[in-house]
Phi, psi and omega in degrees: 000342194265342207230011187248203195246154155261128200209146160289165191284322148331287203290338178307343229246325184293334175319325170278349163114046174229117187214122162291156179267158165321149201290313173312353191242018212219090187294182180290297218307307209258017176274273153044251167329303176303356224235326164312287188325295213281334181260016156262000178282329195258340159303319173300003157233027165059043127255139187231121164324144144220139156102026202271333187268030173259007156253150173265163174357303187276297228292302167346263190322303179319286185300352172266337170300312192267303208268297187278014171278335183242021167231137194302125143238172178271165209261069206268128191274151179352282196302353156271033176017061184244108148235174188288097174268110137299103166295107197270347195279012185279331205282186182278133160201133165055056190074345155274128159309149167273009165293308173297343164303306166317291212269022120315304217276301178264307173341131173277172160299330207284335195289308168299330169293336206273308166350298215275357196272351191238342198221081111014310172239034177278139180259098176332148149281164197279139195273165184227167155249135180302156181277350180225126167278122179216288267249322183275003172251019201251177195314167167240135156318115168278144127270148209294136190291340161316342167280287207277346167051044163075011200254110164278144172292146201097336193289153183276141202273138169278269210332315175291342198264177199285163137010132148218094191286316180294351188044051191276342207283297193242026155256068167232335191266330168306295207297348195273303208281315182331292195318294185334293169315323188272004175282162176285155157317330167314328208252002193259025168253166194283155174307133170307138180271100162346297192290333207272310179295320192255031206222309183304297204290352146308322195262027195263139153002291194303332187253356183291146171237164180315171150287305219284328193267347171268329158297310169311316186285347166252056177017034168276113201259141180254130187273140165301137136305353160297337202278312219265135179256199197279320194289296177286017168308294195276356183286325169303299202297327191284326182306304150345287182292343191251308181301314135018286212274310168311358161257003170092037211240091180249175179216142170249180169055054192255354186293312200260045158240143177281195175280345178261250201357303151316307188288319207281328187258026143275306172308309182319283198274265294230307182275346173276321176295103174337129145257149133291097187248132181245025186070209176284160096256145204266008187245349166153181183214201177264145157223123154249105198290109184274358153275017198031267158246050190067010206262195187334290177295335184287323207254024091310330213256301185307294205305319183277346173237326205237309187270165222264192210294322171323328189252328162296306215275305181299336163291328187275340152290320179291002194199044165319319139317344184272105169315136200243108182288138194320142174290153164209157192271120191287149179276037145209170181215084179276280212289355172285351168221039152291156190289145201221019156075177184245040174229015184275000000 
């Protein structure tokens, strides 16, 4: 943060071909989606949201337009596995401070103890639940594996577990391995894990389901691209792309498609074709690759738009035979802020 440039998140975000449009241009049907679009956009520079559900949709948007977009931050590149958190319940909103937004809304028990141990006669405002659920579906930060030495979030945390001042803990882990050892060889594997088993027999061929049929059961409705008009194409496909990325659905190599070619070969393909969907998972997903399978035409469609001077050079010596179509600048600019999950 010391040795890098300070820029608003505006000017960060158009250095990448990226500009929200204004809150006024934006009716309710197609804010939703746009509101998606813009916060997979700044995940995609790594700022990520906390604290959103005391606002709806429009207040959300508005307020990251007039307020956090235009206030300096620093510009950290990518390549430092830096990420930003924004406390929004911080801002100013709807006639409240934001301390008072906290402690309405987001504040805990632990939090009021610690409050009363230094202000004895501070008077709480009465808690609410916030009005909207949000805050558990927005990007999720990754982390780096150089933080976590592979300790994932779901994983069991040694911070969570109880006291064990007597290390009862691990002649409990001897007396196990004892057992174990006297046992025949027959008997020493562990008892089947249910959860495990049933995790397994999910990811077998035979059981992958379309995209398209998991979204209908969670009544999430999909539109015909014949159904759609200009003005809501892209507010749809990113709302599309964010409900995706919560079954654990992502898609690469998409610029040199436009937003109707993308909805039509996801409408087409992309939601008909049996998936293995894992949910958020901080360990991987579904990816569906818009080169396809690689063959002949994907690996032109790659030379010419995606791969770099470096990869151009090395195919052409290793595939001396292959024609290397002119590098061209793909007609979208996408795929760097598509939802990428919290293992990117």
């Amino acid at each position: 943060m010391e040795d890098c440039p300070w820029r608003s998140p505006r000017e960060i975000l158009a250095s990448h071909g990226y500009t929200p449009l204004p809150p006024n241009e934006l009716d309710d049907q197609q804010l939703s989606g746009r509101l998606w679009e813009l916060l997979y956009a700044a995940a995609g520079r790594r700022f990520f949201f906390h604290s959103t559900n005391h606002l709806n949709d429009r207040s959300l948007y508005t307020l990251l337009w007039e307020r956090w977009l235009d206030e300096p931050t620093a510009d950290i590149p990518l390549e430092a596995e830096t990420n930003s958190n924004l406390i929004m319940s911080e801002f100013e909103t709807n006639g409240m401070t934001g301390e008072e937004i906290w402690l309405r809304f987001y504040a805990k028990e632990m939090a009021h103890d610690l409050w009363h141990s230094t202000d004895p006669d501070f008077v709480f405002p009465p808690h609410e639940d916030p009005p909207y659920d949000r805050d558990r579906f927005l990007p999720t930060a990754p982390i780096p594996l150089s933080a976590h030495g592979g300790w994932l979030p779901g994983d069991d945390s040694p911070e969570d577990a109880e006291p064990d001042p007597l290390a009862l803990n691990e002649v409990d882990r001897e007396i196990t391995a004892a057992k174990r050892e006297s046992r025949p060889d027959a008997l020493q594997f562990d008892p089947p894990d249910p959860a495990l088993e049933a995790q397994l027999h999910a990811m077998e061929p035979e059981n992958w389901t379309p995209p398209a049929q998991q979204l209908a059961a969670k009544k999430i409705p999909l539109l015909p691209p014949a159904e759609i008009t200009e003005e809501m194409l892209t507010p749809i496909l990113w709302e599309l792309l964010h409900n995706l990325s919560l079954c654990g659905f992502f898609i690469l190599h998409t610029d040199h498609l436009s937003d109707a070619e993308l909805y039509a070969e996801l409408w087409n393909h992309g939601l008909r074709d049996p998936a293995h969907l894992p949910g958020r998972n901080p360990r991987g997903g579904w990816f569906h690759d818009f080169l396809g399978s690689w063959g002949e035409d994907d690996m032109q469609l790659w030379l010419r738009y995606y791969a770099s001077d470096e990869d151009r050079v090395k195919h052409a010596k290793d595939w001396p035979k292959d024609s290397i179509p002119q590098k061209e600048k793909p007609p979208s600019n996408r795929d760097w802020r598509l939802p990428k999950g919290p293992f990117f």
